[in-house]
Structures are given as C-alpha cells and as structure tokens.
PQR file of N, CA, C, O and H, with PARSE charges and radii, in Angstrom:
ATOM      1  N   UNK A   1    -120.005 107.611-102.172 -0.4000 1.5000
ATOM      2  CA  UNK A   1    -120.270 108.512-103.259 -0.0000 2.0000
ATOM      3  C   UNK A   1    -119.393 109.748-103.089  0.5500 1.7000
ATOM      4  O   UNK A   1    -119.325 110.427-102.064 -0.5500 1.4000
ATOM      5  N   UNK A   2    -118.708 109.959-104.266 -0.4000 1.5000
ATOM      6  CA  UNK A   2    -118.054 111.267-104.116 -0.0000 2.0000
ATOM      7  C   UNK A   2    -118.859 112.533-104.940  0.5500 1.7000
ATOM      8  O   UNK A   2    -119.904 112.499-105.590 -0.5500 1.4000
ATOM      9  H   UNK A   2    -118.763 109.408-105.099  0.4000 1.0000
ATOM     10  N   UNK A   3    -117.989 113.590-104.656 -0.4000 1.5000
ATOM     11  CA  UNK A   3    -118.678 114.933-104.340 -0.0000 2.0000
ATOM     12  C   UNK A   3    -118.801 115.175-106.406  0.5500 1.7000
ATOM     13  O   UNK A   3    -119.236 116.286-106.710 -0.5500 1.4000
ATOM     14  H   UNK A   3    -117.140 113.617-104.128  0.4000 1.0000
ATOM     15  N   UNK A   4    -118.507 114.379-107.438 -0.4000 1.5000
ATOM     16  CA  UNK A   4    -118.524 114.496-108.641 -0.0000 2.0000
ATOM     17  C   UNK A   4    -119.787 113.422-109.047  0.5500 1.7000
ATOM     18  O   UNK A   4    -120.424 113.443-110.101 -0.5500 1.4000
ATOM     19  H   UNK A   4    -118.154 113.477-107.191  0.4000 1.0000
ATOM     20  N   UNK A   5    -119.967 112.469-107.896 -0.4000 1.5000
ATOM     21  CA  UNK A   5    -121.323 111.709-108.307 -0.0000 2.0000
ATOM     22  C   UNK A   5    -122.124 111.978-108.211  0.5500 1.7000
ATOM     23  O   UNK A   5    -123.100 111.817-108.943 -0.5500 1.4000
ATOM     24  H   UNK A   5    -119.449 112.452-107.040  0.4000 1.0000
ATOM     25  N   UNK A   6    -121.968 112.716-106.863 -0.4000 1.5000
ATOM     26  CA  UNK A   6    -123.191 113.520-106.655 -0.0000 2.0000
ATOM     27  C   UNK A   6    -123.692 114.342-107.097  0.5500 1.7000
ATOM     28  O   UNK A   6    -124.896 114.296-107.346 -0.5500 1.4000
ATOM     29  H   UNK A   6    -121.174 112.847-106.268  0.4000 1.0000
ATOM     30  N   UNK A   7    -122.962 115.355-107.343 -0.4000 1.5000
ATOM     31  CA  UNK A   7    -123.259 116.938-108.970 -0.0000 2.0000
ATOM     32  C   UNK A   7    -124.091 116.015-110.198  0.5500 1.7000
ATOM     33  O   UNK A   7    -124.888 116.649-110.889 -0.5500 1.4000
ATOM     34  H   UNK A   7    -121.984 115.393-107.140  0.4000 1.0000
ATOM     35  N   UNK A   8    -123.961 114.909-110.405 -0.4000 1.5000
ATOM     36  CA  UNK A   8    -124.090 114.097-111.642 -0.0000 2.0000
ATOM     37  C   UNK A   8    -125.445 113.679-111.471  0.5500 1.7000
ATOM     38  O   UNK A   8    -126.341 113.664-112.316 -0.5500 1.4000
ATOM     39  H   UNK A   8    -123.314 114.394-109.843  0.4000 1.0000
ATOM     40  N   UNK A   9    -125.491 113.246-109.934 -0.4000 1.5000
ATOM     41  CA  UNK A   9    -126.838 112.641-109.416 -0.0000 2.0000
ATOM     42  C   UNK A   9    -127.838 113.331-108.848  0.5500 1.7000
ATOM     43  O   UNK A   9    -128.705 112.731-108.212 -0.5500 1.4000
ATOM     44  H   UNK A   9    -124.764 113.258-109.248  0.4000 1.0000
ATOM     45  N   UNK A  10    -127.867 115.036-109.032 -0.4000 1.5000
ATOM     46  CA  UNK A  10    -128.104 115.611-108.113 -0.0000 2.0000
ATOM     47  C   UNK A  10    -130.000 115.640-107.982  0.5500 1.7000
ATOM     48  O   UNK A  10    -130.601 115.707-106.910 -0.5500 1.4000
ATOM     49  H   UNK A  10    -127.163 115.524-109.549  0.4000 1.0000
ATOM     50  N   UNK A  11    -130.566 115.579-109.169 -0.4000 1.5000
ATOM     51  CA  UNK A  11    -131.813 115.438-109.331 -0.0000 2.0000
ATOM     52  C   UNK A  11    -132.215 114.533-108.836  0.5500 1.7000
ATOM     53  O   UNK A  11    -133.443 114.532-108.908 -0.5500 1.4000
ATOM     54  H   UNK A  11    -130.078 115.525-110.040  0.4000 1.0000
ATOM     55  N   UNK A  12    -131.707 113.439-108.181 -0.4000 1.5000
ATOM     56  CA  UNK A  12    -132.313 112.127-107.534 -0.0000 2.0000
ATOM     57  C   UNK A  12    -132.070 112.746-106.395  0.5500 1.7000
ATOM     58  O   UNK A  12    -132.966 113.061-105.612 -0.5500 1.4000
ATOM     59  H   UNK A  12    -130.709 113.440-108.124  0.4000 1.0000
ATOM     60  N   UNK A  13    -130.724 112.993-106.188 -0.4000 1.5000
ATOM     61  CA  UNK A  13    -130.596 113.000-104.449 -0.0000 2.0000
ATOM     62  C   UNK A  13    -131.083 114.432-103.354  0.5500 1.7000
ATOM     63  O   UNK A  13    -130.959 114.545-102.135 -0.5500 1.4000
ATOM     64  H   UNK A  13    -129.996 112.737-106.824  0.4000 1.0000
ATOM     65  N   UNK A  14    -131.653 115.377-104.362 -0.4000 1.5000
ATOM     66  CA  UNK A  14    -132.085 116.411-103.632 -0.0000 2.0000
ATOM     67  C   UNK A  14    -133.260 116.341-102.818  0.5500 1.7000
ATOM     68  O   UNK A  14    -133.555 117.213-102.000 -0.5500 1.4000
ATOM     69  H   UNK A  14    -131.754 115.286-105.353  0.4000 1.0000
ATOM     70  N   UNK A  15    -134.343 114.679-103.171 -0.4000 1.5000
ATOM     71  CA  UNK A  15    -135.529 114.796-102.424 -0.0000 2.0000
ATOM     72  C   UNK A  15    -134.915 114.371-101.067  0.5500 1.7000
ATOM     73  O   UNK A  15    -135.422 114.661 -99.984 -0.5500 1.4000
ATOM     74  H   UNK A  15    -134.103 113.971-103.835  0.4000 1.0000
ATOM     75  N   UNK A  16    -133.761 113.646-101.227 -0.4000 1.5000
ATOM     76  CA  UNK A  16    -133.026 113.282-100.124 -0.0000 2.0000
ATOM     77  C   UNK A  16    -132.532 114.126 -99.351  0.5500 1.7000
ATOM     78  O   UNK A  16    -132.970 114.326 -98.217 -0.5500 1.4000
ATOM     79  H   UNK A  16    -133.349 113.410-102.107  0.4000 1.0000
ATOM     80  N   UNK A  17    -131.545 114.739 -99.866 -0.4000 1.5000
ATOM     81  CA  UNK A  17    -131.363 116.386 -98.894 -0.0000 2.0000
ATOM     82  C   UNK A  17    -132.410 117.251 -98.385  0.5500 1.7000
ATOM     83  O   UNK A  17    -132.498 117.728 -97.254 -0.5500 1.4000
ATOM     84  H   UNK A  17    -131.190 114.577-100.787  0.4000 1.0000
ATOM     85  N   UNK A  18    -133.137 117.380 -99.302 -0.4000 1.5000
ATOM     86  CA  UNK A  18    -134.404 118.178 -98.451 -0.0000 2.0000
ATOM     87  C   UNK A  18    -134.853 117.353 -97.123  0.5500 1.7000
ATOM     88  O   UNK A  18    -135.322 117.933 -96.144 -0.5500 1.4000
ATOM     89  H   UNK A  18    -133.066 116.993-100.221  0.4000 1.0000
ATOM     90  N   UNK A  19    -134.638 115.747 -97.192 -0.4000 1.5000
ATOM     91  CA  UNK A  19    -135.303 115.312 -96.176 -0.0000 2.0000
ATOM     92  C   UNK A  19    -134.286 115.248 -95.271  0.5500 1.7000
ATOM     93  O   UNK A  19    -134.826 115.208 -94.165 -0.5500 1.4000
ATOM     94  H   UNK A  19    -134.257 115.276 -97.988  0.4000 1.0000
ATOM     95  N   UNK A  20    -132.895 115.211 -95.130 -0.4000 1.5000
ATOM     96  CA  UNK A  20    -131.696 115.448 -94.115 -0.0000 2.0000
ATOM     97  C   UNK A  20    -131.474 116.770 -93.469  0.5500 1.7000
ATOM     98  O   UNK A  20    -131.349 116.999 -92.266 -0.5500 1.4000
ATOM     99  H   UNK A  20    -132.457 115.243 -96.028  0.4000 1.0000
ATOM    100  N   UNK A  21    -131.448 117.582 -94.445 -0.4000 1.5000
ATOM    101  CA  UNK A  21    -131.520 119.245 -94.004 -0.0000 2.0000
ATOM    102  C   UNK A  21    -133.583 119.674 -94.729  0.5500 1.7000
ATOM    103  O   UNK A  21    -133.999 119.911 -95.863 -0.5500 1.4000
ATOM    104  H   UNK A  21    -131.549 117.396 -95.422  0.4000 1.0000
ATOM    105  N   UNK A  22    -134.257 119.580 -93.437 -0.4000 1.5000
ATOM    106  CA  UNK A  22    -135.468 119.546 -94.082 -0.0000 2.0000
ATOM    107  C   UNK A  22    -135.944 121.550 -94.049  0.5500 1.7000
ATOM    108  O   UNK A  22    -136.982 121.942 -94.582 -0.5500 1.4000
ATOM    109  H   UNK A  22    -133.920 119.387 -92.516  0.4000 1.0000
ATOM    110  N   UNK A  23    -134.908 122.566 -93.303 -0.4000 1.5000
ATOM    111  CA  UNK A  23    -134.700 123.642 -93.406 -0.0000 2.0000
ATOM    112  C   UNK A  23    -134.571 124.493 -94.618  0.5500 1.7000
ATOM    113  O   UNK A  23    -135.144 125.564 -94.815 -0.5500 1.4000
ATOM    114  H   UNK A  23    -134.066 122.247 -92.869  0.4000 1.0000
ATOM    115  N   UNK A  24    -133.599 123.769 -95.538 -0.4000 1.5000
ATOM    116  CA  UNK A  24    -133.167 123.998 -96.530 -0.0000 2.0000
ATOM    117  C   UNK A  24    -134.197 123.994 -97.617  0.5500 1.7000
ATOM    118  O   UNK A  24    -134.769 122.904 -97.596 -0.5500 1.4000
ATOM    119  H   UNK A  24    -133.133 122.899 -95.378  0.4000 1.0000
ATOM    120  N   UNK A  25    -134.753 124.924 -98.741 -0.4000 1.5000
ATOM    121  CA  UNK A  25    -135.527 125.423 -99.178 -0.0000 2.0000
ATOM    122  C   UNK A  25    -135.133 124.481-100.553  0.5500 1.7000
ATOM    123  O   UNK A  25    -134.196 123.683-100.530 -0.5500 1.4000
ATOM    124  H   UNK A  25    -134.288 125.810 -98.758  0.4000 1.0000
ATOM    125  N   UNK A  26    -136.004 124.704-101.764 -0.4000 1.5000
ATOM    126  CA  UNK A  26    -135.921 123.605-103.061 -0.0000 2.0000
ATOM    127  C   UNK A  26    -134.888 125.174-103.568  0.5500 1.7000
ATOM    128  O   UNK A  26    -133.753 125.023-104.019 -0.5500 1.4000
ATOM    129  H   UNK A  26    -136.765 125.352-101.783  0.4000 1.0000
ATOM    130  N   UNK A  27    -135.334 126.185-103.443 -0.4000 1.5000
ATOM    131  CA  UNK A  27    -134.399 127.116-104.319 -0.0000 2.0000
ATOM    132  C   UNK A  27    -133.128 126.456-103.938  0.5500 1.7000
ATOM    133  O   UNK A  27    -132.519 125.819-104.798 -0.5500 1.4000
ATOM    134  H   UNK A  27    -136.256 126.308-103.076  0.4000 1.0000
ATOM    135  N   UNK A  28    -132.619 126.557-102.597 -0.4000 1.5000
ATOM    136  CA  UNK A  28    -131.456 126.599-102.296 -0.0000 2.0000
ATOM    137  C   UNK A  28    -131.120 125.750-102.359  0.5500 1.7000
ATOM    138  O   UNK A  28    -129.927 125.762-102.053 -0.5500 1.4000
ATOM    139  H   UNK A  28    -133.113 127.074-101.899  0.4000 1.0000
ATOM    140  N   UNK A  29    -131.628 124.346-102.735 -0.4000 1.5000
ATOM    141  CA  UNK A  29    -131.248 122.993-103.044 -0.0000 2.0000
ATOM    142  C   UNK A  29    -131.010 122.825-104.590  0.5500 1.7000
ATOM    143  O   UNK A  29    -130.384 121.896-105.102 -0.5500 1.4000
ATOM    144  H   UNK A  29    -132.597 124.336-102.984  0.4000 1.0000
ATOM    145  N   UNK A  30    -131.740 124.100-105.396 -0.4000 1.5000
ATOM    146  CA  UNK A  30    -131.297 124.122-106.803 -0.0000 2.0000
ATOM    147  C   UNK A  30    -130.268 124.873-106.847  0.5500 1.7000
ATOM    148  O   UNK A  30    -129.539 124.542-107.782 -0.5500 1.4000
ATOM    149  H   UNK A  30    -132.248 124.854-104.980  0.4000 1.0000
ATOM    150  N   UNK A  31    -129.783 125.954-106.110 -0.4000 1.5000
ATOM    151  CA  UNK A  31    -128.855 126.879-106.318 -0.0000 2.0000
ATOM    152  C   UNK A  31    -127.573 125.692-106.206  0.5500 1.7000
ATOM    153  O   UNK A  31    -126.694 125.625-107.065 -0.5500 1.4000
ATOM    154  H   UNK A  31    -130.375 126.223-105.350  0.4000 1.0000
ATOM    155  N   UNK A  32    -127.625 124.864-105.112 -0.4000 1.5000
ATOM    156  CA  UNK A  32    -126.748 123.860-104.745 -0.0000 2.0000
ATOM    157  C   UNK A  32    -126.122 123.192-106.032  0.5500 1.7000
ATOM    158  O   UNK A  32    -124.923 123.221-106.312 -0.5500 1.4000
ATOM    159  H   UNK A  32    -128.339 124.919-104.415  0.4000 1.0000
ATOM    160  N   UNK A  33    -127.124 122.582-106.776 -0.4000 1.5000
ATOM    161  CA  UNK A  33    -126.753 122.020-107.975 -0.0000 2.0000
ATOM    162  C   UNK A  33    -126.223 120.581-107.630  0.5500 1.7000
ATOM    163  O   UNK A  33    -126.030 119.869-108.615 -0.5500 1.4000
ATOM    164  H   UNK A  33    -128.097 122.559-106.548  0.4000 1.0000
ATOM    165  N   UNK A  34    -125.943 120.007-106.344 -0.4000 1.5000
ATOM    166  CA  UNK A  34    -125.117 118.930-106.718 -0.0000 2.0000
ATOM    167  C   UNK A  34    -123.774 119.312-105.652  0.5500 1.7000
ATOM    168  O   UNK A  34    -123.567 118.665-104.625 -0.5500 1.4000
ATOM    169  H   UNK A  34    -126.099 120.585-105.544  0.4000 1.0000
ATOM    170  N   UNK A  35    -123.013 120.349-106.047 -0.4000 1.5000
ATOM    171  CA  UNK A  35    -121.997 121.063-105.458 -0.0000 2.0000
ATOM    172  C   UNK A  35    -121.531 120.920-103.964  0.5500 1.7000
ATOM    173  O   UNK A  35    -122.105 121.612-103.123 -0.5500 1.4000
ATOM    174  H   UNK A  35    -123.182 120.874-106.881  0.4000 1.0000
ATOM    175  N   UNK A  36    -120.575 120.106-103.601 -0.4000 1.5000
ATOM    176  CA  UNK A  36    -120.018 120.105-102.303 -0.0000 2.0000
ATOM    177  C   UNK A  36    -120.405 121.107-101.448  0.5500 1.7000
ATOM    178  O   UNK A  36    -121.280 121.235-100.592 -0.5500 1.4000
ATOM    179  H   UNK A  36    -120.109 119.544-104.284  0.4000 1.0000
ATOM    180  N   UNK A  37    -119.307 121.951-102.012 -0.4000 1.5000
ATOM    181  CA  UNK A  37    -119.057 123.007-101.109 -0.0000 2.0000
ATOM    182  C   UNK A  37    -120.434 123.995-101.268  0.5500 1.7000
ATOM    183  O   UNK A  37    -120.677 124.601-100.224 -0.5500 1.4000
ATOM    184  H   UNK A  37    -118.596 121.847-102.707  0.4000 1.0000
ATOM    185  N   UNK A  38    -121.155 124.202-102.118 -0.4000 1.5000
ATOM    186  CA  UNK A  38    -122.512 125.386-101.939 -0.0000 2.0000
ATOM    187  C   UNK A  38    -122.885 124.320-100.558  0.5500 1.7000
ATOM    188  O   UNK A  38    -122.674 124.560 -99.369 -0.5500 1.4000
ATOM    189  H   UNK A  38    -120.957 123.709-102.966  0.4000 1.0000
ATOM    190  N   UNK A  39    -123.483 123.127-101.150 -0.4000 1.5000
ATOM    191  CA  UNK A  39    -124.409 122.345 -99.688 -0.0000 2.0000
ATOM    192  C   UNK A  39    -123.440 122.676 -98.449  0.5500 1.7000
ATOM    193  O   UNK A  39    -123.941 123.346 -97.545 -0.5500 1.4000
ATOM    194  H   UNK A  39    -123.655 122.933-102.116  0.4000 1.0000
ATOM    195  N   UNK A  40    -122.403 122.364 -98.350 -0.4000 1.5000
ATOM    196  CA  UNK A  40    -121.802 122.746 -96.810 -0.0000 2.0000
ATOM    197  C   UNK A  40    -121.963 124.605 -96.414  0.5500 1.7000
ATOM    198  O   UNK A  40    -122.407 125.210 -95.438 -0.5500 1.4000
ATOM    199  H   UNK A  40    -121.996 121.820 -99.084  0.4000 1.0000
ATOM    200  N   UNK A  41    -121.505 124.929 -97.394 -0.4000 1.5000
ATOM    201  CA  UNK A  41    -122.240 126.633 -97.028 -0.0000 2.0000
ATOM    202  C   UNK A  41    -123.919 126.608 -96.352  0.5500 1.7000
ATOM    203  O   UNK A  41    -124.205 126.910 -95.193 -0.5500 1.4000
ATOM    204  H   UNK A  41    -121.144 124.438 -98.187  0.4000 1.0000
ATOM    205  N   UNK A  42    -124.608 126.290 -97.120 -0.4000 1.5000
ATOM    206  CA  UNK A  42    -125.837 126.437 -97.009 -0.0000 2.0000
ATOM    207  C   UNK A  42    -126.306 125.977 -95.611  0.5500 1.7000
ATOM    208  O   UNK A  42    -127.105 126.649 -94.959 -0.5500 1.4000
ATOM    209  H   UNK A  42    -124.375 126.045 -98.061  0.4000 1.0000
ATOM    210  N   UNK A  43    -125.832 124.917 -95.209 -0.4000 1.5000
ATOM    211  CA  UNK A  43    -125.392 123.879 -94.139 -0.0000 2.0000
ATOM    212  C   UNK A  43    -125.122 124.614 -93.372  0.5500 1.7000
ATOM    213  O   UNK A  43    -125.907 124.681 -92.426 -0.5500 1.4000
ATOM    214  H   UNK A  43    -125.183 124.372 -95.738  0.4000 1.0000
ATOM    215  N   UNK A  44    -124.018 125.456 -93.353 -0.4000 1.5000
ATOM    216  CA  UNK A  44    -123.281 126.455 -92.357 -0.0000 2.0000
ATOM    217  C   UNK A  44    -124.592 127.363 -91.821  0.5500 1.7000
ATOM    218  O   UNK A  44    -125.098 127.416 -90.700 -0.5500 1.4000
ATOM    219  H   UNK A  44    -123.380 125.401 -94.121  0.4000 1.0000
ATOM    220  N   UNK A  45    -124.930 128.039 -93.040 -0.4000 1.5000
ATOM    221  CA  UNK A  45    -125.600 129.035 -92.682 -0.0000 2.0000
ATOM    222  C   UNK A  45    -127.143 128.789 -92.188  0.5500 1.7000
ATOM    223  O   UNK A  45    -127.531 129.660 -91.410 -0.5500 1.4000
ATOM    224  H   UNK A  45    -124.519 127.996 -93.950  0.4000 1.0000
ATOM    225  N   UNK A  46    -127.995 127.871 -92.464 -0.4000 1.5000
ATOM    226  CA  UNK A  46    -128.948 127.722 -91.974 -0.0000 2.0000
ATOM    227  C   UNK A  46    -128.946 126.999 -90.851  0.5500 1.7000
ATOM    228  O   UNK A  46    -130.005 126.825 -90.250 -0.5500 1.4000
ATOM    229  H   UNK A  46    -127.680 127.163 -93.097  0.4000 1.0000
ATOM    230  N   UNK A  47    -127.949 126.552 -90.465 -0.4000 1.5000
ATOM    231  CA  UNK A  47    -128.343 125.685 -89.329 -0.0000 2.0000
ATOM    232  C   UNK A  47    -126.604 125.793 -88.023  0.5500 1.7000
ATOM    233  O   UNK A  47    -126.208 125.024 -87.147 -0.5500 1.4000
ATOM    234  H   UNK A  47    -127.088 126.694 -90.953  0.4000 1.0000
ATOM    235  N   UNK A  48    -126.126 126.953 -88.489 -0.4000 1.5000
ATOM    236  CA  UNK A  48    -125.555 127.296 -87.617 -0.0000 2.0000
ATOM    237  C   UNK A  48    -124.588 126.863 -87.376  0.5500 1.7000
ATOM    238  O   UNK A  48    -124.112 127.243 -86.306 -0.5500 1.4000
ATOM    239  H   UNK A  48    -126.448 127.578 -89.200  0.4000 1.0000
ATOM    240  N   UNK A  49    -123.682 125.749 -88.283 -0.4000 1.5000
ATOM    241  CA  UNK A  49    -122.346 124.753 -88.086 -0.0000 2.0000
ATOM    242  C   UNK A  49    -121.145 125.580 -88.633  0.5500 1.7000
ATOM    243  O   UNK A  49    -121.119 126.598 -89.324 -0.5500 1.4000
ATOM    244  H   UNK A  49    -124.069 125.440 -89.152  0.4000 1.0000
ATOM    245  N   UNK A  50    -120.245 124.873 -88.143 -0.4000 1.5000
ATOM    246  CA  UNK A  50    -118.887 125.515 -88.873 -0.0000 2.0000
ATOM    247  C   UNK A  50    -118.716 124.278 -89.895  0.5500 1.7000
ATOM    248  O   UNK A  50    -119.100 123.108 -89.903 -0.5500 1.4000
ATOM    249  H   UNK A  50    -120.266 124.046 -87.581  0.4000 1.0000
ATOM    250  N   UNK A  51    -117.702 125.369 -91.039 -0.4000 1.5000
ATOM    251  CA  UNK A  51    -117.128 124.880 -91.762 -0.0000 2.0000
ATOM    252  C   UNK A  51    -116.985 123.011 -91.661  0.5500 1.7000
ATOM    253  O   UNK A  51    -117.532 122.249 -92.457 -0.5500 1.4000
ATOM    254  H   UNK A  51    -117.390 126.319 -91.033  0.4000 1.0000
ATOM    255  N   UNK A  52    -116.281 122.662 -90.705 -0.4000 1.5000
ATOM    256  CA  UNK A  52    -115.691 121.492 -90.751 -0.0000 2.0000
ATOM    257  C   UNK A  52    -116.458 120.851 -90.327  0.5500 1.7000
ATOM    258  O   UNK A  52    -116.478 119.783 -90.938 -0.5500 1.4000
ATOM    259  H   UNK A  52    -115.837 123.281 -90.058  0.4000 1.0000
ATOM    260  N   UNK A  53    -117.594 120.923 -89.097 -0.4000 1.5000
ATOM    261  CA  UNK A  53    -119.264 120.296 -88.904 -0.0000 2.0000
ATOM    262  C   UNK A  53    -119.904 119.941 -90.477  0.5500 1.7000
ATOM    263  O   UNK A  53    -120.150 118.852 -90.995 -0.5500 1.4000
ATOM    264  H   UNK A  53    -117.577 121.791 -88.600  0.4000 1.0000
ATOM    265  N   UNK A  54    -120.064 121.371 -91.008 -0.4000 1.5000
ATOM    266  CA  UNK A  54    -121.174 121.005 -92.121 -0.0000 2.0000
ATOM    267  C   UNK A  54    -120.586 120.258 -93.333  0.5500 1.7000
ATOM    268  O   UNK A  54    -121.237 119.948 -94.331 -0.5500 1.4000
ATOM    269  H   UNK A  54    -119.864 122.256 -90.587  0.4000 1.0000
ATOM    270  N   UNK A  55    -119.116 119.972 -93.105 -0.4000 1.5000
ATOM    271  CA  UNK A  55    -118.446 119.249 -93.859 -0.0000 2.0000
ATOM    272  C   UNK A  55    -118.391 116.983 -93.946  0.5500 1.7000
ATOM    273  O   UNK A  55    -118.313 115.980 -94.656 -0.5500 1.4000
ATOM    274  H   UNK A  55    -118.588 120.223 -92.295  0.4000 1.0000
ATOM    275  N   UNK A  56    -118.533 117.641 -92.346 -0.4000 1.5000
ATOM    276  CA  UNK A  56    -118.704 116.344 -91.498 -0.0000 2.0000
ATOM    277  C   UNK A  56    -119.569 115.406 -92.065  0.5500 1.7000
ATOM    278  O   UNK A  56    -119.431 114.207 -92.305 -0.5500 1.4000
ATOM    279  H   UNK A  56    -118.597 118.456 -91.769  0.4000 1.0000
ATOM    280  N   UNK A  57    -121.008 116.636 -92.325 -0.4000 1.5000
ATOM    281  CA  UNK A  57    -122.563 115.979 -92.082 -0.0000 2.0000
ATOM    282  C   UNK A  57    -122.589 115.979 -93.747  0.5500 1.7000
ATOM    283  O   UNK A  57    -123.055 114.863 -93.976 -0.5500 1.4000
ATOM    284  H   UNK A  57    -121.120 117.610 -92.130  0.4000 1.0000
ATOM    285  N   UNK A  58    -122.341 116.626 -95.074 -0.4000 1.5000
ATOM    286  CA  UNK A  58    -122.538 116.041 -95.813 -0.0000 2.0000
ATOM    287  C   UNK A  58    -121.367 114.868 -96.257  0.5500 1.7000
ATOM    288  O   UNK A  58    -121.665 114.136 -97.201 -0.5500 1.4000
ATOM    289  H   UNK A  58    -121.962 117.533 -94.889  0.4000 1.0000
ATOM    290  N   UNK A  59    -120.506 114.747 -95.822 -0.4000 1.5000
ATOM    291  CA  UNK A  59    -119.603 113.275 -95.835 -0.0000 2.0000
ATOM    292  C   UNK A  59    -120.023 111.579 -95.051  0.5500 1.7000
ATOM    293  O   UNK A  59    -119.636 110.422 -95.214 -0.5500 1.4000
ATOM    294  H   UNK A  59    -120.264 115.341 -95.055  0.4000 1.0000
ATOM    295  N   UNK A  60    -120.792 112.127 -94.365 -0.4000 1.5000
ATOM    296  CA  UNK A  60    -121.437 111.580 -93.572 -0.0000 2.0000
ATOM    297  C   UNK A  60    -122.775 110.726 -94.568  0.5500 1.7000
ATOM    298  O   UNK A  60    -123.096 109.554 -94.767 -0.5500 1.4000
ATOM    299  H   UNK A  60    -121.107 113.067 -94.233  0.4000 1.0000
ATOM    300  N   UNK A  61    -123.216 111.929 -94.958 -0.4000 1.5000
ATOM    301  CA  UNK A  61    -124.534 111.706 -95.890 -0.0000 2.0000
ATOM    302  C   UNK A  61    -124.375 110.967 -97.441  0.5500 1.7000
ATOM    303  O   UNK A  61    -125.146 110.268 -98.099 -0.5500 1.4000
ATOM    304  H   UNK A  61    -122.956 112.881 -94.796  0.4000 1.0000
ATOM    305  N   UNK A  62    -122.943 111.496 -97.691 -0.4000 1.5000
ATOM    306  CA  UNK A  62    -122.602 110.890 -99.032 -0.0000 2.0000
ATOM    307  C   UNK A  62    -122.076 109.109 -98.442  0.5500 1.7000
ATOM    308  O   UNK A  62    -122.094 108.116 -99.169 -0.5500 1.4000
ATOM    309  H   UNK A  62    -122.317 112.064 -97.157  0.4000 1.0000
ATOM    310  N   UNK A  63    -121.895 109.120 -97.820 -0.4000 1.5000
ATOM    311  CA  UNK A  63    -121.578 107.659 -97.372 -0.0000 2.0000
ATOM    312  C   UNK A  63    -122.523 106.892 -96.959  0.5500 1.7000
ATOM    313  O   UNK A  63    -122.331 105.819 -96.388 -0.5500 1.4000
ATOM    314  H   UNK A  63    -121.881 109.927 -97.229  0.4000 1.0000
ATOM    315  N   UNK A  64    -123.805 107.467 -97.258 -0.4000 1.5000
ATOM    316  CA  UNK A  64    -124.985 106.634 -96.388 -0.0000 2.0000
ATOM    317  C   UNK A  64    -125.867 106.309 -97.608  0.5500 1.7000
ATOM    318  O   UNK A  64    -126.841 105.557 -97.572 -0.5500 1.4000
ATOM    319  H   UNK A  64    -123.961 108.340 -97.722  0.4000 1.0000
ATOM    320  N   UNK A  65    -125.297 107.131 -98.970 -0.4000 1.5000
ATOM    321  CA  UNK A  65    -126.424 106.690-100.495 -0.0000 2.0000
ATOM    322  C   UNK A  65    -126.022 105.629-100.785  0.5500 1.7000
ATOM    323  O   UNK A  65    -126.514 105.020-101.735 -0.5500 1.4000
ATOM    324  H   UNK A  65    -124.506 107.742 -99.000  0.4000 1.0000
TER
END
C-alpha cells in the first residue's frame, strides 16, 4: 500500500494505527488524516524515533495491510 492509498483509506486503517502506535491519541490520528509524513512526525515525537526509524515503521506497516 502506498502512502496515496492510504490518505484514501484512512478511516479504515486508523483503528489499525491506533493499535500499532497504541500512544498515539484519535485526535492525532485525525490530525494525521491518512498523511505519510504527519504519521512519521507524530511517530517521531511520541515515541522518540528519528526521522528515518519512524519512516521505517510506517513502511513497514503499509506493507503488512
């Protein structure tokens, strides 16, 4: 799944993210929208990764829907 299917899909796949990053709040999973790069920010910042980690883990995640 790429990062435009996912924006598309995002109302399905957020119960999913909440359950991968279970830190991550429903606001901030709506602020997300879908959006690559917000989720890898958010990623960054709550849980302490760099850039190219939290990049890792949602590429990781998009390959596992």
């Amino acid at each position: 799944m790429n990062s435009d299917q996912m924006k598309g899909k995002w109302k399905e796949l957020k119960g999913q993210a909440q359950q991968r990053w279970g830190d991550l709040t429903d606001d901030e999973l709506d602020r997300a929208d879908g959006r690559q790069e917000e989720l890898e920010g958010l990623i960054q910042q709550r849980y302490g990764r760099t850039k190219e980690e939290a990049r890792r883990e949602v590429e990781d995640w998009q390959r596992s829907l």
